[in-house]
ZALOVO-499234 format. One record per atom (N, C-alpha, C): z, x, y. Coordinates in steps of 0.1 Angstrom, whole numbers, padded with zeros to 4 digits, always signed. Layout:
# ZALOVO-499234
ZXY...
***
This chain:
# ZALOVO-499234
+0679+0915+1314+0665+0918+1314+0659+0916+1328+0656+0926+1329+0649+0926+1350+0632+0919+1347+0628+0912+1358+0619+0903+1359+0608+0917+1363+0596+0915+1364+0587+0922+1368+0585+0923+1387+0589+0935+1397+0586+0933+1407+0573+0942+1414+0571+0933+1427+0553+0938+1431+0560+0953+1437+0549+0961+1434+0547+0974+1439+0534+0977+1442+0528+0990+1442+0520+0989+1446+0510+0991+1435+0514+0985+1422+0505+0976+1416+0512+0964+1410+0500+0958+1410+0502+0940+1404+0496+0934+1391+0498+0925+1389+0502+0919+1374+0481+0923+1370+0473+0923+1381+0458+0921+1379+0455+0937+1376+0466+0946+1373+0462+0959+1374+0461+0964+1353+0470+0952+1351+0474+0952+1338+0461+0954+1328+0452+0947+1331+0442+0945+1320+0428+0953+1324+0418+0960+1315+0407+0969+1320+0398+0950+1322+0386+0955+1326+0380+0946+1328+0375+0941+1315+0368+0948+1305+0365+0944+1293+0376+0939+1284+0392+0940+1293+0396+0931+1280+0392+0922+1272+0397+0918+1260+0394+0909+1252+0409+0903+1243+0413+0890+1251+0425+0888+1241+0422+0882+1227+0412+0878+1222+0412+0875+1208+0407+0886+1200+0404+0896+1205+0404+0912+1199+0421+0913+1195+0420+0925+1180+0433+0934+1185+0433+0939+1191+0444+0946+1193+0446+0961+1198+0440+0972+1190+0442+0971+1177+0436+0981+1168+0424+0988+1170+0417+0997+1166+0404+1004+1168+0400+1007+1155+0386+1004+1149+0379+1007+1137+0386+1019+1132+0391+1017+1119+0396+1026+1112+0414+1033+1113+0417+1031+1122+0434+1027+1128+0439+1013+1133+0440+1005+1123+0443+0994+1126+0455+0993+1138+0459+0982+1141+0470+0981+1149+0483+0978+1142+0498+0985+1143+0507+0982+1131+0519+0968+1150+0524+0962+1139+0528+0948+1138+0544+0951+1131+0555+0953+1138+0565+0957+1134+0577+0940+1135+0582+0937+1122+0588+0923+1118+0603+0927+1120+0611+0920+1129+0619+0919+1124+0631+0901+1127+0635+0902+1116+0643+0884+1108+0656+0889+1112+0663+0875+1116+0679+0873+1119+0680+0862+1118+0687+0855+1103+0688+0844+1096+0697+0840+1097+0696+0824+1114+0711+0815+1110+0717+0811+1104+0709+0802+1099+0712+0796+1092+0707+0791+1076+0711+0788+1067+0703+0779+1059+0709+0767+1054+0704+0756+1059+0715+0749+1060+0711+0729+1052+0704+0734+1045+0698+0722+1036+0688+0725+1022+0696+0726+1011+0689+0727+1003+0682+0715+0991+0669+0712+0989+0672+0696+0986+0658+0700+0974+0669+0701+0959+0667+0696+0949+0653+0689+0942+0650+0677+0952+0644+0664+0945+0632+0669+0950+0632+0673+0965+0618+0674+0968+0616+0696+0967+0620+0697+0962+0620+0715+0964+0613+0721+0979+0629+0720+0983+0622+0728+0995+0640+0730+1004+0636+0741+1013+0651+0745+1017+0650+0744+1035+0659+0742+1041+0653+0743+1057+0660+0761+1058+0655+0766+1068+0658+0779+1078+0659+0776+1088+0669+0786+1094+0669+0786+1111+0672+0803+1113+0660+0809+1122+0659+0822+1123+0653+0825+1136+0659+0838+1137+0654+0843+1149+0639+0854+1142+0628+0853+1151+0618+0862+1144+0614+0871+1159+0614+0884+1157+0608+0893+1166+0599+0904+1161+0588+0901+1169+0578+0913+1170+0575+0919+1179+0569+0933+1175+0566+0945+1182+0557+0951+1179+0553+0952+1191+0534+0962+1189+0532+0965+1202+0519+0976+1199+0514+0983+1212+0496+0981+1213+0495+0979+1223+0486+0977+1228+0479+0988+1237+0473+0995+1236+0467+1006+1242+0459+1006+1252+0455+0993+1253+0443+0986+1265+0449+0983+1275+0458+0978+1274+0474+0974+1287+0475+0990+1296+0473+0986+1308+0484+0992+1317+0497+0990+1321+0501+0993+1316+0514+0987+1317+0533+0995+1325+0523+1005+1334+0530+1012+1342+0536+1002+1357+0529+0989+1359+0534+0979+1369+0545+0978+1362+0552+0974+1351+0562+0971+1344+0570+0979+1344+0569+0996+1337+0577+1001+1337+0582+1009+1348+0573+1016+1358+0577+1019+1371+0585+1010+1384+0585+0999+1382+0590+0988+1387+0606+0988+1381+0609+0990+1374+0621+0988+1365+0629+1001+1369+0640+0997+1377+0649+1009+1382+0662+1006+1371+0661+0996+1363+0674+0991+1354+0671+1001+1340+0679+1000+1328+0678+1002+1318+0675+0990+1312+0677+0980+1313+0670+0967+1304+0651+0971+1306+0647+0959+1298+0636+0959+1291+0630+0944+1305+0615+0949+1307+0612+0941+1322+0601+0928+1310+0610+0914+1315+0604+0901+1313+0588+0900+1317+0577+0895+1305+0564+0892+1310+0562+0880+1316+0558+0879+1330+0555+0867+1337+0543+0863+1325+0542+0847+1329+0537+0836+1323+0515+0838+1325+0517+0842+1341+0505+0852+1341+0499+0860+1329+0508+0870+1329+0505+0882+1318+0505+0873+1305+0512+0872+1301+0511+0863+1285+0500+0852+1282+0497+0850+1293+0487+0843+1287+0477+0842+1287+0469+0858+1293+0461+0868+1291+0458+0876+1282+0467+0879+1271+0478+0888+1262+0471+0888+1249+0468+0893+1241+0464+0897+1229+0482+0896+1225+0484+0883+1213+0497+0879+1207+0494+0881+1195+0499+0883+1181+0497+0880+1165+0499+0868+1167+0494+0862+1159+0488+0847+1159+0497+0846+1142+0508+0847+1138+0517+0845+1128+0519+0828+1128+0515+0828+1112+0516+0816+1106+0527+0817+1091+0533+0807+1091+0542+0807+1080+0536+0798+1065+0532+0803+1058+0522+0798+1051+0527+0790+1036+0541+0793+1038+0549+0779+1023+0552+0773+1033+0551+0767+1045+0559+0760+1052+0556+0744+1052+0569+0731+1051+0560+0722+1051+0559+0717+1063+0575+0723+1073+0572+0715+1084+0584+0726+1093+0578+0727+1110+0587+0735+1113+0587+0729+1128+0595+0735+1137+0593+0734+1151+0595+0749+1155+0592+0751+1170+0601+0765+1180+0606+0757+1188+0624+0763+1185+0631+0759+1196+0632+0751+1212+0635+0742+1214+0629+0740+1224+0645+0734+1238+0656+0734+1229+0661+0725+1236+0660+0733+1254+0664+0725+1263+0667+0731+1274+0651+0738+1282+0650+0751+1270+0638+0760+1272+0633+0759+1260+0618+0769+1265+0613+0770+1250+0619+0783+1246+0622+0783+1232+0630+0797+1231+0621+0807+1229+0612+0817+1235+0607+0822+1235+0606+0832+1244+0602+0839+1245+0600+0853+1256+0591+0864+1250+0586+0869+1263+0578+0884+1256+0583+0893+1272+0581+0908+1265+0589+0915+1274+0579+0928+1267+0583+0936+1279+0578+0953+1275+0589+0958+1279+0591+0965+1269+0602+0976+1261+0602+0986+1270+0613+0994+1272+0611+1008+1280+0602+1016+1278+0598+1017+1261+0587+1025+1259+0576+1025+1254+0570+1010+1261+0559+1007+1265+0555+0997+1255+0563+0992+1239+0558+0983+1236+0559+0976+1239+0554+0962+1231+0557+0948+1238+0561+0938+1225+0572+0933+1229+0577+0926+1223+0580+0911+1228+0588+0901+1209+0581+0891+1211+0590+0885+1201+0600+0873+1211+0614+0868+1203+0609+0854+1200+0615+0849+1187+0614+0837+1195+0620+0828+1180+0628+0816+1181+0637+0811+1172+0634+0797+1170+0635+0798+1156+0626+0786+1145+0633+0781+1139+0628+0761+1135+0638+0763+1123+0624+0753+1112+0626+0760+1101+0616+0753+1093+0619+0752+1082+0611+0740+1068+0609+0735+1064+0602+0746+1055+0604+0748+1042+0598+0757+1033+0597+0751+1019+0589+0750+1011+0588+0745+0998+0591+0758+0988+0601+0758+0981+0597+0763+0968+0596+0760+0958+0590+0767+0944+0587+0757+0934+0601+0761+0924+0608+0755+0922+0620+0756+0916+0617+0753+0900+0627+0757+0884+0625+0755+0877+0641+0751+0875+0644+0740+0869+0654+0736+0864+0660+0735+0851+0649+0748+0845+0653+0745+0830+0667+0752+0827+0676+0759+0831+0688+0764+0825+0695+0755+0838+0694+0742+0844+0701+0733+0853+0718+0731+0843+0723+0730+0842+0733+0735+0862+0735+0748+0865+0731+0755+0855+0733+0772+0855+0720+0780+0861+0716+0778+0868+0700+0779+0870+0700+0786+0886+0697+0796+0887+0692+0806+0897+0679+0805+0903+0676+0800+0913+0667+0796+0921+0657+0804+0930+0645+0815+0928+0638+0822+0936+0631+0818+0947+0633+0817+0958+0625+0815+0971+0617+0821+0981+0607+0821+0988+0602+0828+0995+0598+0822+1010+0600+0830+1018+0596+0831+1033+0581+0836+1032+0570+0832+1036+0558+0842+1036+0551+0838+1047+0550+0849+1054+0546+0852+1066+0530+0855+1067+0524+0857+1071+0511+0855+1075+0500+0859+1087+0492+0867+1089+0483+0867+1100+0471+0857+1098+0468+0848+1108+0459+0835+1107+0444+0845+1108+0445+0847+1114+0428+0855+1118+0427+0873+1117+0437+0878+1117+0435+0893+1117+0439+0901+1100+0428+0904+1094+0431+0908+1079+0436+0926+1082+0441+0926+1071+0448+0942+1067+0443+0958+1076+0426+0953+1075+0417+0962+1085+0422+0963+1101+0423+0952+1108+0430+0952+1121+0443+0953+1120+0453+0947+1120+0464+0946+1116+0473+0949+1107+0486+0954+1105+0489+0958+1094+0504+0955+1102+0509+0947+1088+0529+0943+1096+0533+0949+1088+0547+0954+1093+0554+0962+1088+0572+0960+1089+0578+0965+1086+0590+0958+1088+0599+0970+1100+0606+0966+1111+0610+0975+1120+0618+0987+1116+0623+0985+1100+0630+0997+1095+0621+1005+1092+0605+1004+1091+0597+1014+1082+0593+1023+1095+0597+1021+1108+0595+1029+1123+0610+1036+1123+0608+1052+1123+0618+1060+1129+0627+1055+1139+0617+1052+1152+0628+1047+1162+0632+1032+1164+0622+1021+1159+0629+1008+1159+0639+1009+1148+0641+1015+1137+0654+1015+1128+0666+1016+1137+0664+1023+1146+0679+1025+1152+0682+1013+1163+0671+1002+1162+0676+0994+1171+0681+0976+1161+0670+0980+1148+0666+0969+1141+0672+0967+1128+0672+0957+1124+0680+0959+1109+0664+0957+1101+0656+0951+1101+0641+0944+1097+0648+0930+1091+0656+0929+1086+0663+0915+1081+0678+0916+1082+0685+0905+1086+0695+0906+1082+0704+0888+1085+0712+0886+1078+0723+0874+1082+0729+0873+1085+0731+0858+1093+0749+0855+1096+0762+0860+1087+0773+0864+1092+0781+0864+1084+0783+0849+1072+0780+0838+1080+0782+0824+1071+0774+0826+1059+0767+0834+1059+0756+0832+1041+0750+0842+1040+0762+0856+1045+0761+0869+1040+0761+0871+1022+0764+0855+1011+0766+0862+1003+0754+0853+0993+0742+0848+1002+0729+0851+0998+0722+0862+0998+0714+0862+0983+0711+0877+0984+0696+0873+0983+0690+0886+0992+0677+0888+1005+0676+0901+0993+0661+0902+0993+0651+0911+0993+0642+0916+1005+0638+0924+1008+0632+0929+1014+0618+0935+1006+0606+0932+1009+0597+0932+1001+0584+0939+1012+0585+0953+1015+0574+0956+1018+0563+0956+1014+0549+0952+1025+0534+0957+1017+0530+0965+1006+0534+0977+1007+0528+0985+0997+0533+0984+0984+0543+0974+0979+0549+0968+0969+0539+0955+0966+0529+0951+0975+0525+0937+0970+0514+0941+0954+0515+0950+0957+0499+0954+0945+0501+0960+0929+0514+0956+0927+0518+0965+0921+0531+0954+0911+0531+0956+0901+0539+0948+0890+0554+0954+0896+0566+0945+0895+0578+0948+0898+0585+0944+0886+0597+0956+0886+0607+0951+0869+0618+0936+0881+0619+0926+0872+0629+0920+0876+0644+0923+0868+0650+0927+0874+0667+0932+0866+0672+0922+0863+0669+0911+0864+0678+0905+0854+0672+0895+0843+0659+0901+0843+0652+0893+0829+0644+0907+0823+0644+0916+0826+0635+0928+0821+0623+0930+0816+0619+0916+0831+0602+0912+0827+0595+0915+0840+0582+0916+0835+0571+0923+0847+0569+0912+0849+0571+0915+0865+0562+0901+0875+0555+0905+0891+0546+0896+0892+0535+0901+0901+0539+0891+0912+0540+0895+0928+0545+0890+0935+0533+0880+0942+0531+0869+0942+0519+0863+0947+0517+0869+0959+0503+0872+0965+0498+0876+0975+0487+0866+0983+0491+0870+0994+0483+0860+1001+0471+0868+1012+0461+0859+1019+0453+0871+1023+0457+0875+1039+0458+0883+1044+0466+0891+1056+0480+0887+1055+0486+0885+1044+0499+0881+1046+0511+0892+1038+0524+0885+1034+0528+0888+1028+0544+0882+1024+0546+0882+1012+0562+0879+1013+0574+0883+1021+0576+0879+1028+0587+0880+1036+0604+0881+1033+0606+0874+1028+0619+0873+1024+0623+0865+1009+0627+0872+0996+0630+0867+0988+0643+0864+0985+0649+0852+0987+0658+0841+0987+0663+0838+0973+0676+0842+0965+0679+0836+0951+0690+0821+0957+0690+0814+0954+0700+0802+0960+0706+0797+0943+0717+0803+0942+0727+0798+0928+0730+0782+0933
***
């Protein structure tokens, strides 16, 4: 990943004067879309007594911002990698402000560095890594215990931007991030947990469960949504 170099524009060329970073990017009536994508290290503590499981994941997002100039970045860039946002730019930056909202307790990585980064993409989006490990509650039932199949959920969240601004999406539902993105996927070590994938436009709407042949309604949250549905035998 090539670093950002001075040309004959600079990092102050980036923003119109009226920026606003606690604005979206979105404009009335075309919200801004918010592209997710999950890469699940680990899961590596599941605990019974208190119902709740730990994660360790890599989480990346992607979005565009229309207000950005952001030709210092890409004209600058004689490489094919994707050019690093100085500490300047980011923290000027209109970021999703993503909250994990069954969580009981989490950190971002930090050993060494913080694990984090934001970068613009060759083709102009801007993206946004960064690896967790947290603390999730679910509410487990133990009535068919020891035989007893266990439902979980990741749920993901915008703290301040509702459906009208924002709208997340998973990187497979974009033509060209599919070919770069899986939107979820695992380690080989607990490839043989089985993941749902639960887009938005499924949240409103009754689902058959296949293995009880009963209607159920996926709890909804407000600017949020289920993220990843977790069975742990």
């Amino acid at each position: 990943m090539s670093s950002l170099r001075r040309g004959k524009k600079s990092e102050t060329d980036v923003f119109p004067s009226d920026y606003n970073k606690q604005a979206s990017p979105g404009v009335p009536g075309s919200p801004a879309h918010l592209h997710i994508d999950l890469s699940v290290l680990d899961i590596d503590r599941i605990d019974e007594s208190h119902m709740e499981f730990s994660i360790q994941f890599y989480l990346r997002e992607i979005w565009k911002d229309n207000r950005l100039n952001l030709s210092c970045f890409l004209e600058n860039n004689n490489s094919q990698s994707n050019t690093a946002v100085p500490d300047s730019v980011v923290n000027r930056l209109w970021t999703p402000d993503l909250i994990f909202d069954n969580a009981k307790s989490g950190v971002l990585f930090g050993l060494s560095v913080p694990n984090r980064f934001i970068a613009v993409l060759r083709n102009g989006l801007i993206y946004r890594s960064s690896r967790y490990n947290l603390v999730i509650g679910c509410n487990m039932n133990f009535e068919y215990y020891p035989m007893d199949v266990q439902e979980c959920f990741l749920k993901l969240a915008l703290m301040s931007n509702p459906e009208r601004k924002v709208i997340m999406r998973w990187t497979t539902d974009d033509e060209h991030l599919c070919q770069y993105f899986s939107g979820a996927s695992f380690t080989h070590d607990i490839q043989s947990l089985k993941k749902l994938l639960i887009p938005v436009c499924q949240l409103h709407i009754c689902q058959k469960d296949k293995r009880q042949s009963t209607q159920r309604l996926h709890p909804q949250y407000p600017g949020g949504f289920p993220l990843l549905d977790i069975l742990l035998d």
